[in-house]
N, C-alpha and C positions, 0 to 999 in steps of 0.2 A: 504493500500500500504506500501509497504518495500523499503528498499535502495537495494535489490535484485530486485525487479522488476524496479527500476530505471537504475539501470544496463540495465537487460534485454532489456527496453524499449529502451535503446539509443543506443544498440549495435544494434537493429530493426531500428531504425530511420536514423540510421548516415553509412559512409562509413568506418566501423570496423569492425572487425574482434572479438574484448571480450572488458571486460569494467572491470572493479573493483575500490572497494573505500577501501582506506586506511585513518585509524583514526590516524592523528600525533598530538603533542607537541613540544613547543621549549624545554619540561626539562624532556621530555621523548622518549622512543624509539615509533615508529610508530607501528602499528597491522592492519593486514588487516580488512575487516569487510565483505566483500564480494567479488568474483571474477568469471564471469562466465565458465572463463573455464581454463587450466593446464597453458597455454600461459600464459593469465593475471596474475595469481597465481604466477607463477616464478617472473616475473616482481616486483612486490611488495616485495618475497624476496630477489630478487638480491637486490634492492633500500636499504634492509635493513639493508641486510649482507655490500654492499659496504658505503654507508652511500652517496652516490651520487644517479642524475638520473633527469627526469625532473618531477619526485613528488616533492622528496626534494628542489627543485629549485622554482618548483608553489607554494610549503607552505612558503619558506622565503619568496621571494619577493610579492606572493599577488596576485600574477598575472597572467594567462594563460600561458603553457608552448609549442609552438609546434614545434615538431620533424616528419618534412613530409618525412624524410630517414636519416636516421642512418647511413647508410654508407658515407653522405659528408662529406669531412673533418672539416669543423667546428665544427660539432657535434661530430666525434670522438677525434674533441683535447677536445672538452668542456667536455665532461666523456671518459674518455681516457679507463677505464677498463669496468661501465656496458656497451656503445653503441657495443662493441663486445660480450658480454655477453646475451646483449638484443636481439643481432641477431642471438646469436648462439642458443636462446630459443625458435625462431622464431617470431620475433616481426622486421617490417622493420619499420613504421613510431609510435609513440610516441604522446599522447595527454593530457596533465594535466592541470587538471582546479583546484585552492582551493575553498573549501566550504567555506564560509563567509558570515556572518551576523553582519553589524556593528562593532566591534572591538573583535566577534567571530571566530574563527578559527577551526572546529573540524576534519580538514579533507582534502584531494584533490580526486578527480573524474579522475579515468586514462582512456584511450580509448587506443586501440593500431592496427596496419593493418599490415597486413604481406605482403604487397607491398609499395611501396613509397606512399603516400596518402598525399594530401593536404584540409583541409576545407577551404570551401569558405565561404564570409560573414556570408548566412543562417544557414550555417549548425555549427558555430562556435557558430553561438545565440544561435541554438537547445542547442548545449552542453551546454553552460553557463545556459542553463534552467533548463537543470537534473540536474547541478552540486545548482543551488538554490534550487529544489526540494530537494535534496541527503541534504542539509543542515538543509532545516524545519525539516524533519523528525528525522534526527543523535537531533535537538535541542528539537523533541517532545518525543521524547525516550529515553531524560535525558540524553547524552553522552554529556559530556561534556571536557575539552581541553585535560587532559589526557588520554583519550580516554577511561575512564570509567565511569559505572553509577553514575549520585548522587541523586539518589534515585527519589523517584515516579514510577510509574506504568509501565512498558517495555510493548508494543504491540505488539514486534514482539519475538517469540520465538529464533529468530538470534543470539540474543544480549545478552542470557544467560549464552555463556560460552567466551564473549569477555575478560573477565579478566582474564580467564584463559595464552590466551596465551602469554600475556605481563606479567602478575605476574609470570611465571616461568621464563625470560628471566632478569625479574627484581631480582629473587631470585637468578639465577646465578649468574650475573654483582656482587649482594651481597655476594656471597660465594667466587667469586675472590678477592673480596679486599683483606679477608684474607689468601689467599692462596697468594697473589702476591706482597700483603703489598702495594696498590694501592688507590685512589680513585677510586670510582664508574662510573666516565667517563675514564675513563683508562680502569679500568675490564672490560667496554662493548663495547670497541675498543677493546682487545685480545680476546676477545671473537669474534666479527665479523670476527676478522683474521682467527682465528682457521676454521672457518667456510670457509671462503674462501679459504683459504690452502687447505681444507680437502676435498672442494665442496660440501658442505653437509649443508642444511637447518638450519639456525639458530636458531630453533625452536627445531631443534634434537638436536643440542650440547647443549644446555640450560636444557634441558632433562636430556642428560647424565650425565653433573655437579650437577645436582639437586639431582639425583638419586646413586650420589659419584660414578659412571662409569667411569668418567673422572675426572682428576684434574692438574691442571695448576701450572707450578714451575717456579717461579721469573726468573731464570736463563737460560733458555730455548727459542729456537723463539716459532711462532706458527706451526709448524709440529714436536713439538719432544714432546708435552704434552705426559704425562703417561695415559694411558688405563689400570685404575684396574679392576682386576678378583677377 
């Protein structure tokens, strides 16, 4: 069994609509790990690009996050930019659970419904159950807090190209310092900006900077970076 088929498994069990898990850090950026469908996938990079959401919120505090509609207003003051974002990707209700194991953290288990949805007692056990499952496995597959391998044996062919996509967002945030004359939490806040300016995947602009497509000038917001030819 995979953190794919736990997905799977709870988006079959539970009243959702797609599932995915994202690998977080408190001293790194998050990556997804799996997501079953375009809905949950956006999700995960909106959370990324904005640096809010109720993953972010389930991983600091530890604790089940649920959003049974998006449109109340409490929940739009408490993310004031993804719960319109969220809806405009079609996501209405919101469910994040973190993976924990004892003073481990590798991760939170999202659920999302594209109607207002509420879990009731059982079905919030269910989840807290894959999101335990989702955690053995992320800790029998060596993923550990920074959301990469530390070595031993990977079972699942999933997980062989997870550092991919945070090592290149990692090596951009690195390339802005010196373009912006920045720390490396600075460079991947203009970095996110740019991304949300431009609405475009944060995985893409990290790309383009890598790839010296794009390059970022001290002096500039984030909509007037240079696109070299």
């Amino acid at each position: 069994m995979s953190v794919v088929d736990v997905c799977t498994a709870a988006v079959a069990a539970l009243p959702v609509g797609g599932a995915g898990l994202s690998a977080m850090s408190r001293t790194a950026a998050s990556h997804p790990l799996c997501s079953t469908d375009e809905i949950s996938e956006q999700l995960e990079e909106l959370q990324l690009t904005l640096g809010e959401g109720p993953c972010v919120d389930a991983f600091v505090r530890g604790s089940a996050v649920l959003a049974p509609d998006l449109l109340t207003i409490e929940l739009q003051d408490r993310w004031a930019v993804f719960a319109d974002a969220a809806l405009g990707a079609g996501a209405r209700a919101v469910f994040a659970l973190p993976l924990q194991k004892g003073a481990i953290s590798p991760g939170v288990l999202y659920l999302y419904s594209n109607i207002p949805t509420a879990l009731d007692t059982e079905e919030l056990a269910d989840a807290r159950a894959f999101a335990d499952l989702a955690t053995l496995l992320l800790l029998d597959a060596r993923i550990d807090e920074t959301g990469g391998a530390t070595g031993g044996p990977m079972p699942d062919r999933h997980f062989e190209d997870l550092g991919s996509y945070r090592a290149e967002i990692d090596q951009a945030s690195g390339m802005l310092t010196g373009q912006l004359g920045v720390g490396i939490e600075e460079a991947f806040v203009r970095l996110r900006a740019y991304a949300y300016v431009q609405e475009r995947r944060l995985a893409d602009v990290a790309a383009d900077v890598v790839a010296r497509r794009l390059r970022f000038s001290p002096d500039t917001e984030p909509d007037q970076n240079e696109e070299e030819t």
